[in-house]
C-alpha distance (Angstrom), angle and dihedral (degrees) to the residues before:
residue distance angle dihedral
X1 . . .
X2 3.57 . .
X3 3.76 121.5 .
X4 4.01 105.0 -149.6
X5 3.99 105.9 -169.1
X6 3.90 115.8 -141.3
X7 3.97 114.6 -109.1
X8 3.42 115.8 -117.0
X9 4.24 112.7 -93.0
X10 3.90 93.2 -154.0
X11 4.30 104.2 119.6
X12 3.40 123.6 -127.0
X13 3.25 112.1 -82.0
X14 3.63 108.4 -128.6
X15 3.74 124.1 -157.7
X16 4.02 118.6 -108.9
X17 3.67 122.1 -137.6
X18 3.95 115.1 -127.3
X19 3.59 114.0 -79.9
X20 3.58 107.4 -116.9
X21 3.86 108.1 -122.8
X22 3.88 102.6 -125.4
X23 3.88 120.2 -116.2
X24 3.78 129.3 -75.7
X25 3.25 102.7 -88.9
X26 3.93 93.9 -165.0
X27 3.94 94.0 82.1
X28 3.55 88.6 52.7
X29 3.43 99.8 53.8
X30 3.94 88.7 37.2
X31 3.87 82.7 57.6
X32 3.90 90.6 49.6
X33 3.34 89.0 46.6
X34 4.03 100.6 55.5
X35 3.49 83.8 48.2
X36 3.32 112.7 55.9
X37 3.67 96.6 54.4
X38 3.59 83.4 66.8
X39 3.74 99.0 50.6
X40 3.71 91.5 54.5
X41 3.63 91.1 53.3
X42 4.00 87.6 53.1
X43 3.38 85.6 48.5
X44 4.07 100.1 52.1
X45 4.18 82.9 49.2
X46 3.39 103.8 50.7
X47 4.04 88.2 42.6
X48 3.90 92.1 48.6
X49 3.97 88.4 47.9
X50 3.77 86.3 58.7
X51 3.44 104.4 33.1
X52 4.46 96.4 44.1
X53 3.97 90.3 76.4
X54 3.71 96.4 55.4
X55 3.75 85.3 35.8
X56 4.06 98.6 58.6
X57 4.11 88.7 30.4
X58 3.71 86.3 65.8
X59 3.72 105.5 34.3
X60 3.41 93.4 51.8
X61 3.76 99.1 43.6
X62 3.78 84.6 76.4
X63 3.92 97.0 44.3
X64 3.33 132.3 100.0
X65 3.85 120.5 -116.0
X66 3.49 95.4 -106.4
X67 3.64 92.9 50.7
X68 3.80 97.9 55.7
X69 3.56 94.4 50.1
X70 3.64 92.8 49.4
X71 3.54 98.2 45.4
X72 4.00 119.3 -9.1
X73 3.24 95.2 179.9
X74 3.58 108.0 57.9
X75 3.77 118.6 89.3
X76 4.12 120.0 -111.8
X77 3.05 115.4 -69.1
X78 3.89 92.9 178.9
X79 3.91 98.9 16.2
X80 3.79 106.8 -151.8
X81 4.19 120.4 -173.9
X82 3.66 93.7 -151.4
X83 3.88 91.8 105.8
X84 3.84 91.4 60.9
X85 4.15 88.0 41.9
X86 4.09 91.9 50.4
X87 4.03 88.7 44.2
X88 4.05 89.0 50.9
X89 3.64 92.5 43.4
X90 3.93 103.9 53.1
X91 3.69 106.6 134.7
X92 4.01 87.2 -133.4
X93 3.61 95.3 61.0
X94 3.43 94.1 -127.9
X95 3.79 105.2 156.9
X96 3.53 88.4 37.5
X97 3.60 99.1 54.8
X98 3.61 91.8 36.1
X99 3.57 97.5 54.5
X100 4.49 91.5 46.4
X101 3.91 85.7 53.2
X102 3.07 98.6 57.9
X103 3.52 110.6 39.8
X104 4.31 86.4 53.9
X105 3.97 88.4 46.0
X106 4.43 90.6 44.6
X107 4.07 86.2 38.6
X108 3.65 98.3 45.9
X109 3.69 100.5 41.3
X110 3.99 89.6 42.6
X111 3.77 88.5 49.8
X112 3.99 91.2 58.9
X113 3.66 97.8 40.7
X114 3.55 103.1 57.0
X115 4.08 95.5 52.9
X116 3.76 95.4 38.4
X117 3.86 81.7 37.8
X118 3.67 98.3 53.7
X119 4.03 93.4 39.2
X120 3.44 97.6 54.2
X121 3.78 92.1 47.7
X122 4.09 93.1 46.6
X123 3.83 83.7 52.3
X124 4.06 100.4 49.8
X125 3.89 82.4 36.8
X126 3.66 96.6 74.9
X127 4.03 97.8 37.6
X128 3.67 125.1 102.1
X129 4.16 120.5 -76.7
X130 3.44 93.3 -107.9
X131 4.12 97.3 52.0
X132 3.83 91.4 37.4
X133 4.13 88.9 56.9
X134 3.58 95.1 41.8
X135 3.65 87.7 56.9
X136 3.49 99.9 41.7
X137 4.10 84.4 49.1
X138 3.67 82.3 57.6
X139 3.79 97.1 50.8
X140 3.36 90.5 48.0
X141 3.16 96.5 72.1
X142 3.90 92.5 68.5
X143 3.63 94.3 62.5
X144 4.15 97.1 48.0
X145 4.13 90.3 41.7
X146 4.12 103.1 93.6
X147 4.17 105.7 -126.2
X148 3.32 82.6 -131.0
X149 4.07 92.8 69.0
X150 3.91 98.6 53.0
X151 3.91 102.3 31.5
X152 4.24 85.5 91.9
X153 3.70 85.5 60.6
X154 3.62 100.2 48.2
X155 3.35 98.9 48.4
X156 3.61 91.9 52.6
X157 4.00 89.6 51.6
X158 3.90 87.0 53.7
X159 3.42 96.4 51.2
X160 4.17 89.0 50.9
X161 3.43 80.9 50.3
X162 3.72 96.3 54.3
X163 3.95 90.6 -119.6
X164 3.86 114.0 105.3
X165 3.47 121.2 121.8
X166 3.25 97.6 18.9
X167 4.39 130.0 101.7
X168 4.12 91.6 -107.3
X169 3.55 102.9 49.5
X170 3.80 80.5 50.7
X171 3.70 92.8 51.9
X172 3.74 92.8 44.6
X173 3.69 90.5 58.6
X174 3.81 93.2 58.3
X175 3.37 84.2 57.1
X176 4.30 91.5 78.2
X177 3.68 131.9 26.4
X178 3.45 120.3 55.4
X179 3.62 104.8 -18.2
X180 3.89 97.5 59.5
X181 3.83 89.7 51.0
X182 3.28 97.9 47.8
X183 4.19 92.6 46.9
X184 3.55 78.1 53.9
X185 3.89 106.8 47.3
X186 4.16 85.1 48.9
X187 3.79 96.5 47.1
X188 4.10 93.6 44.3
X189 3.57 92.4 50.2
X190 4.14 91.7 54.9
X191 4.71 91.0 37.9
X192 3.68 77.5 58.8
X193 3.81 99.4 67.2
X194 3.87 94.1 42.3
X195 3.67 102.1 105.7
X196 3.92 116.6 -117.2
X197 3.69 91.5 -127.4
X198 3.95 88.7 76.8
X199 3.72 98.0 53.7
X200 3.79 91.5 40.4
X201 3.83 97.5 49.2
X202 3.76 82.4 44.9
X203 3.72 91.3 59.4
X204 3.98 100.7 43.0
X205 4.34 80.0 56.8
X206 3.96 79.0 60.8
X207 4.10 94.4 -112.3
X208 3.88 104.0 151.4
X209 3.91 120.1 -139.1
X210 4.00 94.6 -89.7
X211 3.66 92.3 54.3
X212 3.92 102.5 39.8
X213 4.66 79.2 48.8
X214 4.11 88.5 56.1
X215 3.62 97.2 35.7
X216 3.26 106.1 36.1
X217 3.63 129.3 19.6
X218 3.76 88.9 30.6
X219 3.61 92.1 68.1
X220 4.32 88.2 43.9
X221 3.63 94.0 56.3
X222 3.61 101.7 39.6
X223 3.93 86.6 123.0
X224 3.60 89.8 63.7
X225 3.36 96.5 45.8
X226 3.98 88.5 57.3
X227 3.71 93.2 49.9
X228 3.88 95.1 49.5
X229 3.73 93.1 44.4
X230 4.09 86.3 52.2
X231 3.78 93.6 50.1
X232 3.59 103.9 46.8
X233 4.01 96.9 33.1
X234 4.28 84.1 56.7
X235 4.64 79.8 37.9
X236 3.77 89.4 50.3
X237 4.21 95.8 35.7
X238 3.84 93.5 55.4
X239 3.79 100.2 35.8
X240 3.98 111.4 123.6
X241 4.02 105.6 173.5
X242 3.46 102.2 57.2
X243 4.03 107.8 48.1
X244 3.87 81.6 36.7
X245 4.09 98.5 60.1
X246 3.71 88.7 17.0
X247 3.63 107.8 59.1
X248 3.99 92.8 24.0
X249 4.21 119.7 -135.1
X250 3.76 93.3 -32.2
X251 3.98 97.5 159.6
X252 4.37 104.7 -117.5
X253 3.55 92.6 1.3
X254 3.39 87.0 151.3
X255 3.67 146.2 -3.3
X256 3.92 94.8 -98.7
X257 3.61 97.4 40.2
X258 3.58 87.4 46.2
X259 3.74 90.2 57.4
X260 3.55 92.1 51.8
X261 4.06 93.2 48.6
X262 3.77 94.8 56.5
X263 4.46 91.3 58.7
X264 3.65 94.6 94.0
X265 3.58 119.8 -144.1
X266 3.71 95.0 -125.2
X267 3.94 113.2 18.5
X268 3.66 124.4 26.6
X269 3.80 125.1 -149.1
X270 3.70 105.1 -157.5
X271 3.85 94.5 -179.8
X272 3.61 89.4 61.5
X273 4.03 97.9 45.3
X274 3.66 100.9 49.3
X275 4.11 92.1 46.9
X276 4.12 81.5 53.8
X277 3.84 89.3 46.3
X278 3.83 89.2 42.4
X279 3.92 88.9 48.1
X280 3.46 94.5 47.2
X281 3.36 101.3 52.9
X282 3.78 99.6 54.0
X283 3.93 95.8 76.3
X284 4.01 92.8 59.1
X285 4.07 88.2 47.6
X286 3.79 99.4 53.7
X287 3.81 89.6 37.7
X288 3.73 84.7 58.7
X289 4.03 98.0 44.9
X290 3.86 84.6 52.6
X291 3.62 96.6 55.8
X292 3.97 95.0 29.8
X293 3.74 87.0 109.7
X294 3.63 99.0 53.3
X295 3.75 90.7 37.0
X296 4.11 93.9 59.2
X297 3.95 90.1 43.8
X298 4.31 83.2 52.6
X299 3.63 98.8 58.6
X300 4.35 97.5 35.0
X301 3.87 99.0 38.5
X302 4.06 84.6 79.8
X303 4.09 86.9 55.6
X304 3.81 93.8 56.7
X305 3.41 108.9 49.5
């Protein structure tokens, strides 16, 4: 009887190559360090070239003439509200006109877009890959076309149609260009993530395609609908080219052409322009602050789902 002795279990013992001591960190963070010094200070100027409009619109909307031309960027010293008082009190009406024009024209036209927005996009939403791109191809187009390039040809339409110079011919040409496609660009992208099980369970209940579009996916997208109505309400508010060629030299037509009618060729009361500026820009601010909510949920809903 043979005795057969167990081999030994230990493993090879293999040999390890050097561990390679990691880098100095120290340059690295020296390198960091000389840099970021000089991002904050890009930071400060780009901020400061944003911010120093709103800054001298609102410091010297409470300044007296003298003031401003002596130093407009100095804050009041003896803050005065006869600027906004002279602006309100023009015996034209300007600010007062300007300010009623536009908020029908940015109303009405926003009004339109965002159904015929919204139901165009639910439509093109649900077709094939290859009709939804060629569309979107097509739509495209309306955002990388300048305004300036096609306003020749809509004013000519509206005056075939018996509607230049007047506040619904400008409204109807809101209605195309840029604005549409991007109401529709924004609205596709959020249709796309509503699952198809809604619309189909919708349709074996017998809802047809206008009803499940009100009822349904209205209510889904109601973020989007906030953030187009923000950008093209501010697009409309501040657009100068078309109410000016448009609706012809109608004194305060709107709020930007009004603007531009009260720089006098000659003499220039600065007391009276930057109240009008500061008046005019308050509508577009509280707008925002009451849609700020729905806004924010707009542009991060896409990140969480």
């Amino acid at each position: 009887m043979t005795v057969q002795h167990a081999s030994s279990s230990r493993p090879a013992i293999r040999p390890t190559a050097p561990r390679r001591r990691p880098d100095n960190p120290a340059p690295r963070k020296a390198r960091r360090g000389l840099l970021s010094p000089a991002r904050l200070t890009l930071a400060v100027v780009v901020v400061l070239i944003f911010v120093s409009p709103i800054y001298l619109t609102i410091v010297n909307a409470f300044k007296k003439e003298s003031d401003i031309v002596a130093d407009p960027a100095a804050p009041p010293i003896h803050p005065t509200l006869g600027n906004l008082s002279t602006a309100l009190k023009r015996p034209d009406h300007l600010l007062q006109l300007g300010l009623r024009n536009s908020l029908i024209v940015v109303i009405c036209s926003v009004v339109l877009l965002i159904p015929l927005g919204s139901a165009f996009s639910f439509y093109i939403s649900r077709r094939r890959t290859r009709t939804r791109s060629a569309i979107l191809a097509v739509l495209a187009a309306g955002l990388m076309i300048p305004p300036q390039v096609v306003l020749l040809p809509t004013i000519r339409i509206l005056t075939f149609l018996g509607l230049d110079h007047t506040y619904p011919g400008l409204i109807l040409s809101n209605l195309g260009g840029g604005y549409f496609s991007f109401a529709v660009f924004v609205y596709v992208g959020f249709m796309r993530a509503v699952p198809d099980e809604i619309v189909e369970a919708a349709r074996l209940d017998g809802a047809g395609g206008l009803r499940i579009w009100w009822t349904i996916i209205m209510p889904l997208v109601r973020p989007a609908s906030a953030t187009v109505a923000i950008f093209l309400s501010l697009w409309i508010w501040n657009d100068f080219l078309n109410p000016q060629f448009i609706l012809g030299p109608l004194q305060g037509q709107t709020i930007t052409t009004g603007l531009y009618l009260s720089v006098g060729q000659f003499q220039m009361d600065y007391g009276q322009l930057f109240g009008i500026m500061f008046l005019a820009g308050i509508i577009p601010v509280v707008g925002y602050l009451a849609m700020q909510r729905h806004f924010i949920a707009g542009l991060t809903s896409g990140s969480t789902k």
